[in-house]
Residue, then its C-alpha position, 0 to 999 in steps of 0.5 A: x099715687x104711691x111711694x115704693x119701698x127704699x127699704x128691703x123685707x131683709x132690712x125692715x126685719x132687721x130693724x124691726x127686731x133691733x133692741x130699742x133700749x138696752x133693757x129690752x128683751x130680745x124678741x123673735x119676729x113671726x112676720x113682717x109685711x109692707x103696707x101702703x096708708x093712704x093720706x091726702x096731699x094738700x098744697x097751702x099757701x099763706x099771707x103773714x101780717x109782715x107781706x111774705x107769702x109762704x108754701x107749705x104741703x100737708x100729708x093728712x092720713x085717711x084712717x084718723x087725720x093724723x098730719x105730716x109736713x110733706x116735703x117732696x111732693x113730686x115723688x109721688x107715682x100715679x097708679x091708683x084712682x081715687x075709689x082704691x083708697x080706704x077712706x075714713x075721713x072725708x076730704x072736707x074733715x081731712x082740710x079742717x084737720x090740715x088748716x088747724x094743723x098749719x095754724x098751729x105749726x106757723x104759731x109755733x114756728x113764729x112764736x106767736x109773734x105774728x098773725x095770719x092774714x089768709x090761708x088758702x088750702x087746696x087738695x092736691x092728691x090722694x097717696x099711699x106711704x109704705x110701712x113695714x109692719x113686724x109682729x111679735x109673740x107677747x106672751x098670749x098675745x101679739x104686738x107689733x111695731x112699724x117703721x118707716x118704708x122710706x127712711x126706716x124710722x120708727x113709728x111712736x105711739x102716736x101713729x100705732x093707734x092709726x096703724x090698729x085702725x088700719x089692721x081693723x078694717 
């Protein structure tokens, strides 16, 4: 399954090369490309102690289990079989990883008010989510940022460590 682009290449490099701050150098692009991190798709659903029943999708990516809430899971586009897919982590690692991120988000949501009853988590899909990534001359080096290929978000530091991961590969 995969996520097409709402971002063009032109759009992307005029993102990419945007000042962040105010004093921030002007930077010259040398490339830009687009690229798709896959990420498994878990459906969970959830009992709280006052009897609701909640659904919630978990996006965990397959380079270093970072987590996303996901949520339109129906624009996902089947094109790929499960072996296309680079995989660092397993989908037993990856479902640990989407249920102590769940626990941790309704603790947080609900202020830790209320207790959990019963999580069930179960693997819908593997996906691939596009990224536009810029890089730059950084004196004898090279950096780079991305943004979001859906929204044109940047990406925080946070997520460059999965994107080097991903470029080491």
């Amino acid at each position: 399954m995969q996520l097409n682009s709402q971002i063009d290449e032109r759009t992307a490099r005029e993102i990419l090369i945007k000042k962040e701050n105010l004093f921030q150098r002007k930077r010259t692009l040398c490339k830009s490309e687009l690229i798709q991190l896959s990420y498994y798709l878990f459906s969970a659903v959830y009992n709280l102690s006052n009897g609701k029943k909640e659904y919630s999708y978990i996006g965990v990516d397959t380079i270093s289990g970072e987590c996303a809430h996901i949520n339109s899971p129906q624009r996902f586009l089947n094109e790929k079989s499960e072996d296309e897919f680079k995989k660092l982590i397993s989908i037993e690692e990856a479902k640990i990883i989407a249920n102590k991120f769940l626990i941790n988000e309704i603790l947080y949501r609900k202020k830790k008010r209320i207790s959990l009853i019963n999580i069930e988590i179960k693997l819908e899909a593997l996906f691939e989510y596009p990224y536009w990534i810029g890089y730059f001359k950084r004196g004898s080096g090279i950096d780079f940022n991305v943004i979001d290929g859906l929204t044109g978000q940047r990406q925080g530091p946070k997520m460059k460590s999965v994107f080097i991961k991903y470029l080491m590969q």
